[in-house]
KEKE-3310 file (N, C-alpha, C; in steps of 0.2 Angstrom, whole numbers, plus 5000, padded with zeros to 4 digits):
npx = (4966:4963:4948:4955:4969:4967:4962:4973:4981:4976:4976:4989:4992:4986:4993:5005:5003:5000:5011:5021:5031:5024:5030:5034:5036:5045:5045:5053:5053:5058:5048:5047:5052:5046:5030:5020:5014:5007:5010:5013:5011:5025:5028:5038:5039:5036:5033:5035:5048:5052:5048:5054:5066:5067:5061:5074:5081:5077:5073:5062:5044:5038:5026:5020:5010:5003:5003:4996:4988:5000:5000:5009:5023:5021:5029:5036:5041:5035:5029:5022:5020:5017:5022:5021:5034:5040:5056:5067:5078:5088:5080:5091:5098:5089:5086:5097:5102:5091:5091:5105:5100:5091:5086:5094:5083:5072:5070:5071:5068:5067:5062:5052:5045:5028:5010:5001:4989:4991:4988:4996:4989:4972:4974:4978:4976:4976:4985:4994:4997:5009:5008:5019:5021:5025:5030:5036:5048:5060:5072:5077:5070:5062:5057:5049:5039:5027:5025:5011:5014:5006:5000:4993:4980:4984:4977:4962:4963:4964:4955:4945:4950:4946:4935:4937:4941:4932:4920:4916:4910:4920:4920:4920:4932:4941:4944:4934:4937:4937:4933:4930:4915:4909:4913:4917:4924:4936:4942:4957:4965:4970:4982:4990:5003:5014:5032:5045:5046:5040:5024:5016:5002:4996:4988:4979:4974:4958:4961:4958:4953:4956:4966:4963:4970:4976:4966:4960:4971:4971:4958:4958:4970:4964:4952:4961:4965:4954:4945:4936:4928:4924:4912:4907:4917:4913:4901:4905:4910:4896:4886:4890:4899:4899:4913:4924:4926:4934:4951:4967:4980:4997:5005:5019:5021:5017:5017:5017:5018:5019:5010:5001:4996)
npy = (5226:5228:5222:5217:5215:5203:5192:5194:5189:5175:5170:5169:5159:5148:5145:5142:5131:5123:5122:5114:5100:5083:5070:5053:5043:5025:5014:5009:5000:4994:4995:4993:5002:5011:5024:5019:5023:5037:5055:5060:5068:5072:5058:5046:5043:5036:5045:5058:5057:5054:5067:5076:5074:5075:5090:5097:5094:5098:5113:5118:5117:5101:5089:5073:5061:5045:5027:5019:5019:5012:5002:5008:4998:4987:4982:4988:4984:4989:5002:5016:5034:5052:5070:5085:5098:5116:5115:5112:5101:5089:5070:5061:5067:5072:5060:5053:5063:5064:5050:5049:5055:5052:5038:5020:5013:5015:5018:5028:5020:5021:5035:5045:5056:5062:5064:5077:5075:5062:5051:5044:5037:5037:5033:5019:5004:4992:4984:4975:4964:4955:4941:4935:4920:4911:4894:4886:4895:4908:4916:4925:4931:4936:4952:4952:4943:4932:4923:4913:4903:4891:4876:4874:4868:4866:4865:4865:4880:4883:4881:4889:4901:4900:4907:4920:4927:4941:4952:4960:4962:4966:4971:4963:4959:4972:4985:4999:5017:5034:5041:5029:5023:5014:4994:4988:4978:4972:4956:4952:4940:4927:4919:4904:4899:4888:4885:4874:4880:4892:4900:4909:4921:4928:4942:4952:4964:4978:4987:4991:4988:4997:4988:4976:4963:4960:4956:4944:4936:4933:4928:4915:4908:4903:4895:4887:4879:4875:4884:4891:4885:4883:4886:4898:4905:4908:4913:4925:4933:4935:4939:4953:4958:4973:4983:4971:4955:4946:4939:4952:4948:4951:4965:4965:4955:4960:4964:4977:4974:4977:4991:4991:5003)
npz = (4979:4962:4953:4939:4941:4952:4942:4935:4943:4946:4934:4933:4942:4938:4924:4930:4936:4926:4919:4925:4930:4931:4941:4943:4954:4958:4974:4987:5002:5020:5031:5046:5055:5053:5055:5048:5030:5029:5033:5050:5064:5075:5071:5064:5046:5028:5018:5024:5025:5015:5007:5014:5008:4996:4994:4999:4990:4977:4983:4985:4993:4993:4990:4992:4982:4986:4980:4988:5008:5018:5032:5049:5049:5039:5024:5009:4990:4979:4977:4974:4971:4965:4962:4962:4953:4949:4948:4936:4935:4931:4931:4936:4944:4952:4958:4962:4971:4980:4988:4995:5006:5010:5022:5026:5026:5015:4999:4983:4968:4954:4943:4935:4922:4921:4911:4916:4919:4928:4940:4956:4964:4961:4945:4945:4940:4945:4963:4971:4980:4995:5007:5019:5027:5044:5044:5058:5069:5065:5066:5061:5047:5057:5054:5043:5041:5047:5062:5067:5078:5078:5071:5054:5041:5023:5014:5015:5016:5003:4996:5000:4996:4983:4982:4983:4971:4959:4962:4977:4995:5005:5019:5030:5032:5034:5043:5049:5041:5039:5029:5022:5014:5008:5003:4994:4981:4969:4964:4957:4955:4966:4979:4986:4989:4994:5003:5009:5025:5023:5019:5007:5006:4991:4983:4970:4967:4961:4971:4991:5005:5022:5030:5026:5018:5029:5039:5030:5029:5044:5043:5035:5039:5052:5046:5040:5053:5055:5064:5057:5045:5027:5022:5033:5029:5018:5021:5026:5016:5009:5019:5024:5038:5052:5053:5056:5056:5058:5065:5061:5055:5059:5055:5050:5041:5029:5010:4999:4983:4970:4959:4946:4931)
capx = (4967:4958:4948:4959:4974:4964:4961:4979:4985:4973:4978:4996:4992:4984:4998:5013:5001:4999:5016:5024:5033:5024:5037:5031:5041:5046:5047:5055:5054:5055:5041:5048:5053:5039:5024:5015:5016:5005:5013:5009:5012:5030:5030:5040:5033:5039:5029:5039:5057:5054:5045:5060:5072:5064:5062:5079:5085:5071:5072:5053:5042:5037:5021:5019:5005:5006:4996:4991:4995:5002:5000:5014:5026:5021:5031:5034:5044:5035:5025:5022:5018:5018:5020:5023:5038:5043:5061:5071:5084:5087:5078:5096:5103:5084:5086:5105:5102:5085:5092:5108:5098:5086:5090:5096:5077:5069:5073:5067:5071:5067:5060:5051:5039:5024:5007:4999:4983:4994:4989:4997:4980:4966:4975:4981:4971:4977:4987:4996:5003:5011:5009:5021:5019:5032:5027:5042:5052:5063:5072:5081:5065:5056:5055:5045:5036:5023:5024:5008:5013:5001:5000:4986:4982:4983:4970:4955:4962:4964:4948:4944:4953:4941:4929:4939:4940:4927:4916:4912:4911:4926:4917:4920:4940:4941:4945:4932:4941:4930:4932:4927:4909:4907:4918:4918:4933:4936:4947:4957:4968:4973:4986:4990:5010:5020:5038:5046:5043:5037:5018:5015:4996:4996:4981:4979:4962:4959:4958:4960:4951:4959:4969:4960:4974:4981:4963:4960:4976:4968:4952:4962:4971:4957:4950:4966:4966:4947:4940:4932:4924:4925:4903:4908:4920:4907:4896:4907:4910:4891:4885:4898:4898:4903:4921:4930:4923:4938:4956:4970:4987:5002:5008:5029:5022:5013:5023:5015:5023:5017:5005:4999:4993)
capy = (5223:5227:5215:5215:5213:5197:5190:5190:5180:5168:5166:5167:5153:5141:5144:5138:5124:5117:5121:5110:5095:5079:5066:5048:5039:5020:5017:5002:5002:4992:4997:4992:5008:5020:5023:5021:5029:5044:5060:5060:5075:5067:5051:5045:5041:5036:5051:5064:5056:5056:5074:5082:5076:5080:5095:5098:5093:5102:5120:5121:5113:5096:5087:5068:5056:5037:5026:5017:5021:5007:5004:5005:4990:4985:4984:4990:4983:4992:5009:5021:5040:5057:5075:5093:5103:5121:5113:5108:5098:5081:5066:5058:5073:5072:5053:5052:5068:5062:5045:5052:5060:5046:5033:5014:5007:5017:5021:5027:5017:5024:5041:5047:5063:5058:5070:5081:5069:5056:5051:5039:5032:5036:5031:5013:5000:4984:4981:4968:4963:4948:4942:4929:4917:4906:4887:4887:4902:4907:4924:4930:4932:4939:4957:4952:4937:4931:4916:4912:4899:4885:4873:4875:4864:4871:4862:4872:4886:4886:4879:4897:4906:4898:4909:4927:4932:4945:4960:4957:4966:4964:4973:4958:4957:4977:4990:5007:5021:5040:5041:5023:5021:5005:4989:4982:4977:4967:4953:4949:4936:4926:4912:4905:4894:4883:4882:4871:4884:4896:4903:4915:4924:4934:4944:4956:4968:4985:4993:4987:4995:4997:4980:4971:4960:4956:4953:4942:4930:4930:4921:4909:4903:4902:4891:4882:4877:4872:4887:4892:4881:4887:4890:4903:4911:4911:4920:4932:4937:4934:4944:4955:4961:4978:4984:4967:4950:4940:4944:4953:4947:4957:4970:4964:4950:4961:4968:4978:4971:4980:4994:4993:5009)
capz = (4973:4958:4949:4935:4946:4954:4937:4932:4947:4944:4927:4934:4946:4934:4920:4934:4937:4921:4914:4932:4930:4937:4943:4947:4958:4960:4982:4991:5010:5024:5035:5052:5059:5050:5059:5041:5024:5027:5035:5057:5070:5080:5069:5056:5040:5024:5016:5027:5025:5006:5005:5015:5005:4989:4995:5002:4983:4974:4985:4986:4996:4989:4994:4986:4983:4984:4978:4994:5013:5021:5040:5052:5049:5032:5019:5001:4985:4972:4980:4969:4972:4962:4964:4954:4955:4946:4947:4932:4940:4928:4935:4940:4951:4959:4963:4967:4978:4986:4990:4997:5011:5016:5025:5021:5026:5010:4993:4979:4964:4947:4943:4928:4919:4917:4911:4923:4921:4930:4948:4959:4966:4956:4939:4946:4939:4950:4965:4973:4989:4996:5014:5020:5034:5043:5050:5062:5071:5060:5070:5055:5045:5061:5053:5035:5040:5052:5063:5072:5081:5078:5063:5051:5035:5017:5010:5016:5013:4994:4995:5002:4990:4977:4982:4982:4965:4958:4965:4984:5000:5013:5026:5034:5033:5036:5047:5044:5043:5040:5024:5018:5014:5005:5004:4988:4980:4962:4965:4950:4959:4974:4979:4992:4989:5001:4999:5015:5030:5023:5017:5005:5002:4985:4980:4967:4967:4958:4977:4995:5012:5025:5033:5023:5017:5035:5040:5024:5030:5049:5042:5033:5045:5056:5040:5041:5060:5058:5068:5052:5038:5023:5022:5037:5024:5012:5023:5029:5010:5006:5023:5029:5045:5052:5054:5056:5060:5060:5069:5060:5056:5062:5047:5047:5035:5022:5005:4993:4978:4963:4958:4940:4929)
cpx = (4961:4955:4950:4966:4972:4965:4970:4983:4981:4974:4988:4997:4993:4990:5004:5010:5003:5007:5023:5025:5031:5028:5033:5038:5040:5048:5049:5055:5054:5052:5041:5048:5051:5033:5019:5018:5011:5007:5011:5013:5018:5028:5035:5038:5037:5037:5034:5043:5056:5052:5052:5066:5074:5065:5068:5083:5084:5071:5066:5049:5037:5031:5019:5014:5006:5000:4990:4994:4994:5004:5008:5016:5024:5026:5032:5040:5043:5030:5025:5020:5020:5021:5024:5028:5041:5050:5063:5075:5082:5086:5084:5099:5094:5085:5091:5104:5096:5088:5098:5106:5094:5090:5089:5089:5071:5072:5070:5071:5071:5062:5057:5045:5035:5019:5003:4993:4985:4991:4990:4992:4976:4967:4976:4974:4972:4983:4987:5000:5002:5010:5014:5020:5027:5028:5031:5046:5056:5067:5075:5076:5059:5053:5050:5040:5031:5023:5019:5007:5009:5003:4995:4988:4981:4978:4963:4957:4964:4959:4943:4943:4949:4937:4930:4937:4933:4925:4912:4913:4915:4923:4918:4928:4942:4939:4941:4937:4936:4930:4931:4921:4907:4916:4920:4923:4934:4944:4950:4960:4972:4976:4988:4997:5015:5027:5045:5044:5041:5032:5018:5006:4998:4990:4982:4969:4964:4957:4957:4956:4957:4960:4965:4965:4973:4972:4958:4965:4974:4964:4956:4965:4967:4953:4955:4966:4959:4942:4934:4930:4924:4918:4905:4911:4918:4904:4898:4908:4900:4886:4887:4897:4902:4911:4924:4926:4929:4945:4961:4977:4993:5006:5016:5025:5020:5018:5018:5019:5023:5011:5004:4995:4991)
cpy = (5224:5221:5212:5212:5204:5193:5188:5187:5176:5163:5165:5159:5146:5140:5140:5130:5119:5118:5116:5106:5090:5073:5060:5044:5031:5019:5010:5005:4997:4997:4995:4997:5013:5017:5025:5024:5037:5048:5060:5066:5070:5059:5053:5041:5039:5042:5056:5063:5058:5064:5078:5082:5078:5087:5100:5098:5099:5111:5122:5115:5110:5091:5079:5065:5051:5035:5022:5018:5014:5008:5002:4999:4986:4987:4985:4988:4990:5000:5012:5027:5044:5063:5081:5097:5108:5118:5109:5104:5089:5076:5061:5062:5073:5065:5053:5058:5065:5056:5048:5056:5054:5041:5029:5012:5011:5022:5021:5024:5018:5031:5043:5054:5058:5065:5071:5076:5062:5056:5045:5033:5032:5036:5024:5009:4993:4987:4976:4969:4953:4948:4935:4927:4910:4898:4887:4893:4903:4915:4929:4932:4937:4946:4958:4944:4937:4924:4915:4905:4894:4883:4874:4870:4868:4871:4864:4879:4890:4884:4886:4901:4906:4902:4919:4931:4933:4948:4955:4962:4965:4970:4969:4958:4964:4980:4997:5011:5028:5040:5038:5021:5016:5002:4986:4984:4971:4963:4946:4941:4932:4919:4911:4896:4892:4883:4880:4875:4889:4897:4908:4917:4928:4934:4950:4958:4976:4989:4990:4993:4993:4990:4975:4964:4958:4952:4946:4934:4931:4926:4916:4904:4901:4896:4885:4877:4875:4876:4890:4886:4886:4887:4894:4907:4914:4916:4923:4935:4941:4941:4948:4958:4969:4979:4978:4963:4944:4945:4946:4952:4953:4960:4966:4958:4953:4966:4970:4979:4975:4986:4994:4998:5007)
cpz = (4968:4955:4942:4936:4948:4950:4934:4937:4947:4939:4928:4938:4941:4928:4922:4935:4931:4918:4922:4928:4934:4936:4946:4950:4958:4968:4984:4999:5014:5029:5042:5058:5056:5053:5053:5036:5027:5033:5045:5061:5072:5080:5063:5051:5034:5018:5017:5025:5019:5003:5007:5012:4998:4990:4996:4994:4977:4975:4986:4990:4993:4993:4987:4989:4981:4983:4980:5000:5018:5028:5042:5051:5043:5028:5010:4996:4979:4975:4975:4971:4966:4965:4959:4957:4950:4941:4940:4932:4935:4933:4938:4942:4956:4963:4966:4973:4984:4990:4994:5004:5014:5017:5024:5022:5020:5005:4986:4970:4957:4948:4936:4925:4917:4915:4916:4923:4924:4939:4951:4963:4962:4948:4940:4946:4942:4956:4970:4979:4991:5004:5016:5027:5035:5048:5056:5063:5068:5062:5064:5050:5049:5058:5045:5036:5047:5055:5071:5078:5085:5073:5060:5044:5029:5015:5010:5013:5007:4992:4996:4998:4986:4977:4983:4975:4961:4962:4971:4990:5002:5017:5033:5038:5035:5043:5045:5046:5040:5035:5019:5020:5012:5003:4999:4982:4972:4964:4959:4952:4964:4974:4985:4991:4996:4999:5007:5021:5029:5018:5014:5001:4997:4983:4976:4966:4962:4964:4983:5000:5016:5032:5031:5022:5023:5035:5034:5028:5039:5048:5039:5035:5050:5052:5041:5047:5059:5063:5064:5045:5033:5018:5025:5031:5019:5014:5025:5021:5011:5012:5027:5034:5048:5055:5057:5059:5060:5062:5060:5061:5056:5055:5047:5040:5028:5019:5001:4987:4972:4963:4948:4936:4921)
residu = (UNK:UNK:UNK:UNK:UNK:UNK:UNK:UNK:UNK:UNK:UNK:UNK:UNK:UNK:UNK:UNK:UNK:UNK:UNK:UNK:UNK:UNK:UNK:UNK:UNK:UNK:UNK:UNK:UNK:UNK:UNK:UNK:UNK:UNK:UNK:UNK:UNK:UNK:UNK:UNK:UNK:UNK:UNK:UNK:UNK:UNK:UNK:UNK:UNK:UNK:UNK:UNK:UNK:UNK:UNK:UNK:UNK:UNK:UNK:UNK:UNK:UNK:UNK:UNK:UNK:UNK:UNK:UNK:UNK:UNK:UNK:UNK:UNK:UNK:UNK:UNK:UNK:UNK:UNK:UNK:UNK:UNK:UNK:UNK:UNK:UNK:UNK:UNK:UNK:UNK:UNK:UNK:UNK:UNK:UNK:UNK:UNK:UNK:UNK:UNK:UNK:UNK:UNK:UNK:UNK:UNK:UNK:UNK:UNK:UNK:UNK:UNK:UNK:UNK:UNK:UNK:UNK:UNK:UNK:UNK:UNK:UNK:UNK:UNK:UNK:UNK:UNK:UNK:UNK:UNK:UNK:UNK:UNK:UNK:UNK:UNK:UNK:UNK:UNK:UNK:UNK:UNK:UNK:UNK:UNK:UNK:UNK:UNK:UNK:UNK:UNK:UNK:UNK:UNK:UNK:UNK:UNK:UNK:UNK:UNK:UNK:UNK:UNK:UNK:UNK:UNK:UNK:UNK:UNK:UNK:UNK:UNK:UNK:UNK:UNK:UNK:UNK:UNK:UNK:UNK:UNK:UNK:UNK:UNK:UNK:UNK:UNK:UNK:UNK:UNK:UNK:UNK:UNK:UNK:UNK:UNK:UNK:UNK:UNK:UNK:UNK:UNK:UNK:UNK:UNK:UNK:UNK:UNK:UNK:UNK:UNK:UNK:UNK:UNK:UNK:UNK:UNK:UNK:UNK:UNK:UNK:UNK:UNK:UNK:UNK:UNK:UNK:UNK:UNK:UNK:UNK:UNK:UNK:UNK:UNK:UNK:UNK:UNK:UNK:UNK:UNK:UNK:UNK:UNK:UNK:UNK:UNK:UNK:UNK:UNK:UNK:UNK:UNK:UNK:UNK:UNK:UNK:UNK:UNK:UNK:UNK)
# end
């Protein structure tokens, strides 16, 4: 290949890029029977289910990004992803077709063009997630809820919360993962409502490590039962210790509710 040759597949490349279509996605899931949002060798994922049905609609192979990945068993309301496709296919013959193909525990629920400076992750300026908890067993409930069966009191632990919101390390409530090097996190957020048997934590941050949340609603309850004080919970913000100083509660109870852009 000559270097003029060279030259105009590159400028062939970059023109199909920029003249692409990017597609943002709306994602609802339950997360019981996905082993996670991101893509695994001989798992199923909510990534793959939705990429091969795109794909399968679309005619080209479609590769999306979301704009957080939810571990196994978590689930999602408001998910959000992107991705670029050639394809002109009106955005209601991609949803009706995509959906059509996946299966009833995930579906995507609005669809729209957005500009190619759009990313799923690194444009989202907040999210949100919900973790519920159950005081009593509650077996119909069992697949979205957490029942630690013990009692704990509430009152320490909005006493707690008091002390979330703003710039802090969760080093302490996290899991490392290879490619998180610091821990700090802006916490616009946090609640923590009773409503007969059932507990709901909500927190909203501009960015989350990995199992933060659950292990977040481990120490709390731990605060709640008295195994913690809520000095301890200060110092686990104030000095945080490596990769996980308190336990983590079981992903069925956590919902990422919202992504804001």
């Amino acid at each position: 290949m000559t270097k003029q040759e060279g030259n105009s597949v590159i400028i062939d490349f970059f023109n199909r890029i920029m003249n692409q279509r990017r597609i943002k996605l709306k994602i609802e899931y339950d997360g019981t029977d996905f082993s996670g949002w991101q893509r695994q060798l001989n798992q199923r994922t909510i990534q793959e289910d939705i990429e091969q049905a795109l794909s399968s609609v679309l005619c080209e192979d479609i590769t999306i990004i979301g704009a957080g990945r939810t571990d196994a068993g978590v689930h999602a309301f408001g998910q959000v992803a992107h991705f670029a496709t050639d394809n002109i296919l009106p955005y209601e013959r991609i949803l009706k077709g995509s959906n059509s193909l996946l299966k009833k525990d995930v579906r995507i629920w609005d669809i729209e063009e957005v500009p190619a400076s759009f990313h799923a992750r690194f444009s989202a300026v907040s999210r949100s997630y919900r973790y519920r908890l159950l005081k009593r067993n509650h077996p119909l409930q069992r697949r979205y809820t957490w029942y630690p069966n013990y009692s704990w009191d509430d009152k320490p632990i909005k006493e707690a919360l008091r002390l979330l919101p703003g710039r802090h390390s969760f080093k302490s409530f996290s899991r490392a993962r290879p490619d998180e090097e610091e821990y700090i996190c802006d916490v616009i957020e946090a609640s923590w409502d009773e409503n007969g048997d059932t507990a709901n934590f909500n927190i909203t941050a501009d960015r989350f490590m990995h199992k933060m949340v659950r292990g977040l609603v481990g120490a709390l309850i731990d605060v709640g039962r008295g195994y913690l004080t809520v000095d301890d919970f200060q110092e686990l913000l104030d000095k945080p210790k490596k990769n996980g100083a308190t336990k983590v509660a079981q992903a069925r109870g956590l919902t990422l509710v919202e992504v804001k852009y």
